[in-house]
N, C-alpha and C positions, 0 to 999 in steps of 0.2 A: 376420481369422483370429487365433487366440489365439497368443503364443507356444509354448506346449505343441502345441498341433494342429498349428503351423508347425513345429516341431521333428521331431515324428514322420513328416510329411510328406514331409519332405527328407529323413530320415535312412531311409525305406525308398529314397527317389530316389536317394541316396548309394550304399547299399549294392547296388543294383538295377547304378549305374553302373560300380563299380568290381569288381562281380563277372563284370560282362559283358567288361570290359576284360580284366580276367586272365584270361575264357575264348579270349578272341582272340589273348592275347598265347600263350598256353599251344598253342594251334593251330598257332599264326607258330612257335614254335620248337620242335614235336618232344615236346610233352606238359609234366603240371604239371612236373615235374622242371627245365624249361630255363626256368622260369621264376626262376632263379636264377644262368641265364647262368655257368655255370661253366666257364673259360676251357682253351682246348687245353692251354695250358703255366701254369694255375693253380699254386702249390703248393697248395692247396685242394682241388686235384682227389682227390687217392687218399685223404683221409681220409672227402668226399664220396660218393663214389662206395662205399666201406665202409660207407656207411648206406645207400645209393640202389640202388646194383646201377648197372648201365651205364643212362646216362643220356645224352641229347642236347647236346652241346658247343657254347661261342660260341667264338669263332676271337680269337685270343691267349690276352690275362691274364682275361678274361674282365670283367664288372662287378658292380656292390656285392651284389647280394643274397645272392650265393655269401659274402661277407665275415661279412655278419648272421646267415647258418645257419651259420658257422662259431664266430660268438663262441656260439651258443647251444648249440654243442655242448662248450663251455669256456669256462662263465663265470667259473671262477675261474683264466683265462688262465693255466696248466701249460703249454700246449705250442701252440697255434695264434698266442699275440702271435708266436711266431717264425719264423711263417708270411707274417705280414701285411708290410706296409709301414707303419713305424711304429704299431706293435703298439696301443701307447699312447693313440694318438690314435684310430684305430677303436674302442677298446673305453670314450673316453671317451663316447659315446652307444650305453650299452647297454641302453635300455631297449627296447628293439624288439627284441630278442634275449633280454631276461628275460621280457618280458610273453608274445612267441611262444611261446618253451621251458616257460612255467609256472614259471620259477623253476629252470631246471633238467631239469624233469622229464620231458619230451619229446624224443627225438632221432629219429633219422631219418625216416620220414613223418608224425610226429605233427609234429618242429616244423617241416617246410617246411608242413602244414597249417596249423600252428598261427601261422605266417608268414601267409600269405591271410587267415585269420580277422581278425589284427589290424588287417590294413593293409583288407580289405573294412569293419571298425568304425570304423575310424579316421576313413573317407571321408566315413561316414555322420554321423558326431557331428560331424565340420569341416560339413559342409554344413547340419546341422538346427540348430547353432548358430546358425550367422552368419543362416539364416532366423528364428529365433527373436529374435535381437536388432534384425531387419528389425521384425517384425511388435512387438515390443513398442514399437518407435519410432515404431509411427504407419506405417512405411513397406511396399512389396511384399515376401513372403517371396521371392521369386524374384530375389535379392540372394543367394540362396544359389548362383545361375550362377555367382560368383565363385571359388567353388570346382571346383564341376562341367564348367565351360567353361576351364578353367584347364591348359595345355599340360602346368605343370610339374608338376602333379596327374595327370594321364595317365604321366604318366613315372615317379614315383615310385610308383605302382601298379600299374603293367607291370612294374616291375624290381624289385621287392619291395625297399624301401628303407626307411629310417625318417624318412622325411620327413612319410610323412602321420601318424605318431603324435607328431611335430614338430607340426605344422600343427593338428593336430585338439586339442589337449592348449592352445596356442598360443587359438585362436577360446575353448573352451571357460573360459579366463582371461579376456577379455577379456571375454566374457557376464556372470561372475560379477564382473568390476571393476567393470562397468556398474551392476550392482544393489550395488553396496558390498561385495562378499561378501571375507572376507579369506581366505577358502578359493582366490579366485582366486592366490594367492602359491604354492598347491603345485600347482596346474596351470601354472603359471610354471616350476616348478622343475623336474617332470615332463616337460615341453615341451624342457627346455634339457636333459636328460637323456636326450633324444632326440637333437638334436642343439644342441651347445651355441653352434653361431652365433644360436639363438632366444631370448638373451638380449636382442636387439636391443630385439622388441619391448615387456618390463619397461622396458629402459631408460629409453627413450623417454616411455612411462606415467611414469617416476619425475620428468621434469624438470617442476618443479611449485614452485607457491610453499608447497605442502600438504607437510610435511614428511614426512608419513604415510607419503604414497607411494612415498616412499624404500625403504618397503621391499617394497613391491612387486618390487624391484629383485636390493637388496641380499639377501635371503635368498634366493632364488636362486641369486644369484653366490655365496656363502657357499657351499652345497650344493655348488655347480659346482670350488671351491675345493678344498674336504676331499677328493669326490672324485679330482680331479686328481690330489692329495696323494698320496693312495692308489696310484694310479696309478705314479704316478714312483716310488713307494718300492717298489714290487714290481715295474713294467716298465723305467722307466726314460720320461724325457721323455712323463711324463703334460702338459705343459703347451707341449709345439711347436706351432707355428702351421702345419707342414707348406708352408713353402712357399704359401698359399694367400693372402695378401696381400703389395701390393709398393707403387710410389710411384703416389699417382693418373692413371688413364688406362693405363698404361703394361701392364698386364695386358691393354688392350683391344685397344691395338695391337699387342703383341707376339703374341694369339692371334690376328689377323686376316692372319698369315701365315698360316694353318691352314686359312681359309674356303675360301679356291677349292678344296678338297680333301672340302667337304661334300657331301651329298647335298639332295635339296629336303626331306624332312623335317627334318634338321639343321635348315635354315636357318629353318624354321616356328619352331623353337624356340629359336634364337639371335636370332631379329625380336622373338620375344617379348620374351626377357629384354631386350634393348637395349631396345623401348618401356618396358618396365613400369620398369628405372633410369634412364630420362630422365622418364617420367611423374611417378614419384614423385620425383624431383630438385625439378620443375619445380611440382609438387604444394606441395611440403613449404615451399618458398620464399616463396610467390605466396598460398599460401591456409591462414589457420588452421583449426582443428579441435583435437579432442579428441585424434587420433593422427598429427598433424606431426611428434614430432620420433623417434616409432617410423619412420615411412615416411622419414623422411630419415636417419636411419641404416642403414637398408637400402639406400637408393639410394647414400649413402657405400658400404657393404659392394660394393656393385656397380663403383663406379668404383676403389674400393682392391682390387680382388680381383685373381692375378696370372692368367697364362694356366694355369694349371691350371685355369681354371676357366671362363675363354674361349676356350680352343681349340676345346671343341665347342658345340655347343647344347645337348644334352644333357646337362651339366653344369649350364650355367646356366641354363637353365631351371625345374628343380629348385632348382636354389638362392636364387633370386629368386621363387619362385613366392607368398610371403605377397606381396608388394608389392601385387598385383592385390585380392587380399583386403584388406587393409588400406586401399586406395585407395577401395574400395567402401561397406567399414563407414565411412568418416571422413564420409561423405554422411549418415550416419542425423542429421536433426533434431534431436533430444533425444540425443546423445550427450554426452560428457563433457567439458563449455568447460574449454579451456584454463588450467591452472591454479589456479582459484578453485571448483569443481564443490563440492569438499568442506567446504568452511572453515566452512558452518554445518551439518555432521552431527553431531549426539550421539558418534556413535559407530558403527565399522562393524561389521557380524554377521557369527557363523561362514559 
């Protein structure tokens, strides 16, 4: 199969699967509205609910989707960073919130719709990618299950989050890294602009004896900097870590006082993330490839992470969810050898 035919193949299977998901999830809680999980004792709740009318409630602070309808109903952060926790750091991936709102221009059911639209493309272009870069390697499109079968891609599509505009922005860099394209540095950037732990991936790509590909990296991070910048100079603490990393391990154990407090789906998705950061630990060590020292920075991110992010599965699962992705493409044949790929090309194209 061709690239392209792989591509569109997956990317209707994508969309097929992630809009079936948010039908189910939108059933599970009380219609599309709860698909945004907007919590009893939210501060979120009454400016919410001013666009929605009375809506079906998640029991507490509620979880992120309600966050992402909130920046997109002030993206130029006036009055909802003083809503949030850590105002700053929510609104430094706010691309899932520009892209849903239009820029703004959408509020109440346009951008929770315009939320589903993105996050149902988003599934679809992560999945018809990574087929597409199957099939031009020689290898099965159905390499695009890494996406589709993927716990922490269920979860960020049920909860309307930006991860899969993370993710999908993320694959679609690494297609266009493969063919040389230096267009793949603003789907890097875009990616880390979604959420800016996906700078992992550039990173990773830039350790290289090609000096080139440094900047694979570095404009990104650049972008992700000024940003920031912005950030702190109008919120304050554009550049906190939130508490979200601590000393190795020590995140793992200290959220495993939390476990016996799970449910069995929880722990579907907490087995996950534990396998896919030991896999790629053990991956990244034991075996080269083209994307070694991407998959060992995540699997670092995994064991540096603190129990913010280990106390549930559903946390991490979502936040480890490239790993499986990345484990998967690192197989393709004709990928990109370590180090030396580029050292006899002319020149790379837009």
């Amino acid at each position: 199969m061709s690239p392209k035919a792989a591509f569109w193949r997956w990317f209707a299977l994508g969309a097929i699967t992630s809009a079936l998901l948010l039908f189910a999830q939108s059933s599970a809680v009380g219609g599309v509205a709860g698909l945004l999980q907007v919590g009893e004792t939210s501060s979120l709740r009454p400016i919410i609910e001013e666009q929605l009318g009375e809506i079906s409630l998640a029991s507490g602070p509620g979880h992120d989707g309600q966050i992402y309808y909130g920046i997109g109903l002030d993206l130029r952060g006036r009055t909802v960073p003083e809503l949030l926790d850590h105002g700053a750091y929510r609104y430094r991936r706010i691309l899932y919130s520009l892209t849903a709102s239009v820029g703004g221009i959408l509020d109440g059911w346009g951008l929770l719709y315009g939320m589903i639209v993105v996050t149902v493309a988003s599934t679809a272009v992560a999945a018809g990618s990574v087929a597409a870069m199957a099939a031009r390697n020689g290898r099965s499109d159905w390499f695009a299950l890494a996406v589709l079968l993927n716990p922490g891609v269920w979860l960020s599509v049920r909860l309307l989050t930006g991860d899969m505009l993370a993710l999908s922005m993320m694959a679609v860099g690494l297609f266009w890294f493969t063919k040389r394209r230096k267009s793949s540095i603003a789907a890097f950037a875009l990616s880390a602009l979604s959420k800016d732990i996906y700078l992992t991936t550039p990173a990773g790509l830039a350790i290289s004896q090609d000096r080139r590909r440094w900047s694979f990296f570095l404009v990104p991070l650049l972008v992700m900097i000024l940003w920031m910048s912005w950030l702190t100079f109008t919120m304050a603490e554009g550049f906190t870590g939130r508490g979200n990393l601590t000393i190795p391990f020590v995140g793992i154990v200290d959220g495993a006082a939390n476990w016996a407090n799970l449910d069995a789906e929880e722990w579907i998705y907490l087995i996950f993330a534990l396998v896919s950061v030991a896999a790629g630990l053990v991956t990244a060590v034991f075996r080269a490839s083209w994307l070694r020292w991407s998959i060992l920075g995540w699997a670092l991110l995994g064991i540096l992470s603190s129990n913010w992010v280990w106390d549930f599965g559903n946390n991490a699962a979502r936040a480890f969810a490239p790993i499986a992705v990345l484990l998967a493409l690192s197989y393709l044949p004709r990928g990109i050898d370590v180090g030396t790929a580029f050292r006899d090309d002319a020149a790379w194209t837009a």
